[in-house]
C-alpha positions in Angstrom: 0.0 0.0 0.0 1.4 3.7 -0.9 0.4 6.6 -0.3 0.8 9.9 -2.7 2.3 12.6 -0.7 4.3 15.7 -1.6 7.5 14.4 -1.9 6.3 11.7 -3.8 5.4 8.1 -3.1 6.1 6.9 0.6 6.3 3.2 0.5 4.9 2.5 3.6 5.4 -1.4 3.4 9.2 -0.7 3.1 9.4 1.7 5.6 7.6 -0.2 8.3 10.1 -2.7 7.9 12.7 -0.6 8.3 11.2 0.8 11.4 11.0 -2.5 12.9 14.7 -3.7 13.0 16.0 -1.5 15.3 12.7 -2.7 17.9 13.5 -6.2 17.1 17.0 -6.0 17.7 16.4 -3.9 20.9 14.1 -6.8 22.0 16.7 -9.5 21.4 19.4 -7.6 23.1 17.3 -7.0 26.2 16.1 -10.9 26.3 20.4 -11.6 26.9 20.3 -8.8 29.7 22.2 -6.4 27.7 19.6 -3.1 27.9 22.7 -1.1 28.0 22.9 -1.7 23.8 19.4 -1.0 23.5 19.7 2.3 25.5 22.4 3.3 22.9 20.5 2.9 20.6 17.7 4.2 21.5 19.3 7.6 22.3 21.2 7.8 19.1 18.2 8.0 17.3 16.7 10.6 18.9 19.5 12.5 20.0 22.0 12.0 17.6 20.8 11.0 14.3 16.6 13.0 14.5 17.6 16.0 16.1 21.0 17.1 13.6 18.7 15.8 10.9 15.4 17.7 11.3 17.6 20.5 11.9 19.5 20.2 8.8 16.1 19.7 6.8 14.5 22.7 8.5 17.1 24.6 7.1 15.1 24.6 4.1 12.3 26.1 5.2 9.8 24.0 4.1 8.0 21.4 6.5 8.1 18.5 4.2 11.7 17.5 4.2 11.9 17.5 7.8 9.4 14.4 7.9 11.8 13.0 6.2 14.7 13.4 9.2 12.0 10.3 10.9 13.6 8.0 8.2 16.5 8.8 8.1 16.8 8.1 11.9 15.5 5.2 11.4 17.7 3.9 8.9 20.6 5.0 10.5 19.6 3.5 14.0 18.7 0.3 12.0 22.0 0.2 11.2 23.9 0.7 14.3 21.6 -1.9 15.5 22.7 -4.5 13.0 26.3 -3.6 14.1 25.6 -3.6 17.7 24.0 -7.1 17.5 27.3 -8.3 15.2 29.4 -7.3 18.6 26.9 -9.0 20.9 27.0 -12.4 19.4 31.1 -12.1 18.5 31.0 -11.2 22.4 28.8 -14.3 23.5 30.3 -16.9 21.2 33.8 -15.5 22.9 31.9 -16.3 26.6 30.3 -19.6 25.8 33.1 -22.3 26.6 33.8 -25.1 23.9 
């Protein structure tokens, strides 16, 4: 399902699923008692990667472009959560003995 907005078509589907990666991930990491990934992540996204973002976009000074700062934090925090999860499982394969 899309939906026709001004900058175009949103693919909703696709974005969703982007969305959901860094949740998942957080929700795996906390199940292994490791929250303190999960609060990284958490606070890059809003902190580090919307806030710079939206205030980049602003700069434009439209209101369009700075919906768009939501994505990219999204994709960006998707991506630090991939990487963090990489570290946790290098980290428990290192503490499980053989």
């Amino acid at each position: 399902m899309e939906r026709q907005n001004k900058l175009g078509v949103m693919p909703i589907g696709r974005l969703l699923a982007v969305m959901s990666i860094p949740m998942m991930i957080s929700f795996f990491i906390q199940a292994l008692g490791r929250s303190r990934y999960t609060l990284i992540v958490n606070l890059c996204r809003q902190l580090i990667f919307m806030v710079p973002t939206a205030w980049l976009l602003s700069l434009s000074g439209r209101l369009e472009p700075v919906w768009l700062a939501v994505v990219i934090a999204e994709v960006m925090s998707a991506a630090l959560s991939l990487l963090l999860r990489r570290k946790l499982l290098r980290d428990l394969a290192r503490e499980v003995p053989v």
